[in-house]
N, C-alpha and C positions, 0 to 999 in steps of 0.2 A: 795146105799150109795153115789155113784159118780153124781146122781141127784140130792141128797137131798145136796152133796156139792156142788156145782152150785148152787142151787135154793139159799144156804146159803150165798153163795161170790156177790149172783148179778151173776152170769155169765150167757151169754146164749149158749148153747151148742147147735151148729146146726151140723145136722145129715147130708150126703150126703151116696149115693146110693154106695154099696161096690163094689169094682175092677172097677170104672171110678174115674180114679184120677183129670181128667179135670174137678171135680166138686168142688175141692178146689187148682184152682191155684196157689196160695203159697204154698203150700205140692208140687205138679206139679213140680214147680220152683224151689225149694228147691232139692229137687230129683236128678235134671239136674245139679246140682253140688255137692252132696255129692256120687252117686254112682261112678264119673269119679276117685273122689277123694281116693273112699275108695279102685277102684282097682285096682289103683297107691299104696296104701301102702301096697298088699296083694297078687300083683303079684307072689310070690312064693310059699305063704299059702292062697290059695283064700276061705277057709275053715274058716279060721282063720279072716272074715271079721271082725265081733263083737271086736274084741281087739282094733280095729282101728279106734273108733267111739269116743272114748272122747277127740283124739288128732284130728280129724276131727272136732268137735264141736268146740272145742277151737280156731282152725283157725279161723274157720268162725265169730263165735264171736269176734274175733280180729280185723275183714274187715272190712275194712269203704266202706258200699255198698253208688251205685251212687246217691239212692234217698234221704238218710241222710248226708252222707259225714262225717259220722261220726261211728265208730264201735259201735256194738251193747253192749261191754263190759264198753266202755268209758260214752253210755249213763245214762247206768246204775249204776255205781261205780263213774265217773268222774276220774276215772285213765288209763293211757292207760298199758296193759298187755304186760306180757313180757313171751317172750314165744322161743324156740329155731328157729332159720333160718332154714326154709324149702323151699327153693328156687321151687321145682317142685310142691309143691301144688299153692306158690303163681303164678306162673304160669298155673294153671290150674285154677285156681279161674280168673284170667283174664280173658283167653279165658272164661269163661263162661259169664264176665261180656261182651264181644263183643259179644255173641254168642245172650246174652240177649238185647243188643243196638241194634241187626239187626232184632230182632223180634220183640221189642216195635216199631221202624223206619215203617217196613213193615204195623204192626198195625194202624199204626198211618195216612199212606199214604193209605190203602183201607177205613179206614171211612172217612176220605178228601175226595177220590173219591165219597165214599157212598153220603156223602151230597152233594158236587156236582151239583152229578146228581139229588138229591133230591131237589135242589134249580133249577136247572134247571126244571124239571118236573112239580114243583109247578108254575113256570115264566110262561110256553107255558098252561098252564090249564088257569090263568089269564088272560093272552093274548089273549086267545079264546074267555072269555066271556066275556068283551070288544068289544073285536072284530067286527063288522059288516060282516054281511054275504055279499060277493062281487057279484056286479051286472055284467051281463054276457055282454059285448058287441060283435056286431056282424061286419064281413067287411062291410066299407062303411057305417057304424053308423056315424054322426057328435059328437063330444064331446067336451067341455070343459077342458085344462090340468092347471091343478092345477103348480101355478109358483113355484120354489123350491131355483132359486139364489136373492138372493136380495143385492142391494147396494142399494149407497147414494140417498137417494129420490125415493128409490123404492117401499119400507115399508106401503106407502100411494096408492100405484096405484092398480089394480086390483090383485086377488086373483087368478084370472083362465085367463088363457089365450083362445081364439079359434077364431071361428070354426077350430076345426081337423078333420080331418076323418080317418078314420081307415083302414089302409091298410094291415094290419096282426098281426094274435092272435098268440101270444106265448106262452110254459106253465107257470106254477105261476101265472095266473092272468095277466100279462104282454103284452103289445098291444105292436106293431111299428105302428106312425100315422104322418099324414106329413099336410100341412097348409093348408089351403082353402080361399082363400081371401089373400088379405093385410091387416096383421095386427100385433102385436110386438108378438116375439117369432118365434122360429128356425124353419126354414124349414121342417124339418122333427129331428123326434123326440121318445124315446121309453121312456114307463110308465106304471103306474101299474094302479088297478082297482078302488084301493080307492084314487088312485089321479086323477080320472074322474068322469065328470055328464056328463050326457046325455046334449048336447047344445040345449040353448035358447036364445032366445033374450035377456031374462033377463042378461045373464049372459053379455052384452055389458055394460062396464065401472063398472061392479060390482068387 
């Protein structure tokens, strides 16, 4: 009967697996404020839960939660209810509503992280195959170092500076090489692999 009312209203009735309640989070959520509530009104008769469930409903139904900002009874009616002051459940429905801000926050701040890192990962995977694979130099290789500072009227001059040679490999790819000749650029000097070629003559005035 309760299928064929569903199937009747339009509804669709989705099933979840019995005693994991983490399969319908709103029941979950919901929970995390009605049981703190109910044994606040039942601390003397805890037997006696069930009586204290339509004046529970009723609160809640009264509460403008944070997502609508508007109570669920006001949405529905367009009246707001009137109902007696119960200072310690509104108090308890607070805390739950902080109790729920530090778990959506938390939530919120591990899949930032998650992507992240996932945007990171995706970066260095691109980066790689781009990449050229870095040619190995050895001490006392001559090289060409690629310029890096430019000013006024530099823009036009060459691209690579040299003869260098190579006075020591460092790790990452990274040489220390010092000058060979007279000619512009610092005395000595540190760099990486893919801002070197092997020198040539070519590379004078290139």
């Amino acid at each position: 009967m309760f299928k064929e009312y569903c199937e009747s209203e339009n509804i669709q009735h989705l099933l979840i697996t019995t005693g994991v309640p983490r399969g319908n989070g709103q029941v979950e959520r919901i929970h995390k404020v009605v049981i703190p509530m109910l044994s606040k009104l039942c601390t003397e008769t805890p037997t006696g839960w069930y009586k204290h469930i339509d004046r529970v409903q009723q609160f809640i139904n009264k509460t403008s939660p944070r997502s609508t900002k508007q109570s669920p009874f006001k949405i529905l009616t367009g009246l707001e209810m009137r109902t007696a002051n119960m200072p310690e459940l509104q108090d308890l429905l607070e805390d739950a509503a902080v109790d729920e801000l530090n778990e959506d926050r938390e939530v919120v701040r591990k899949e930032a992280k998650e992507n992240i890192l996932k945007i990171q990962e995706e970066n260095r995977r691109s980066y790689n195959l781009r990449r050229r694979k870095e040619t190995n130099y050895n001490i006392n290789d001559l090289v060409a170092v690629k310029r890096t500072q430019f000013g006024a009227g530099l823009k036009l001059k060459a691209k690579f500076l040299g003869p260098y040679k190579i006075v020591k490999k460092l790790s990452h790819g990274r040489y220390e090489v010092e000058k060979v000749g007279d000619h512009e650029g610092p005395g000595k000097t540190s760099t990486v692999a893919e801002y070197m070629k092997k020198w040539t003559n070519s590379f004078e005035g290139e």
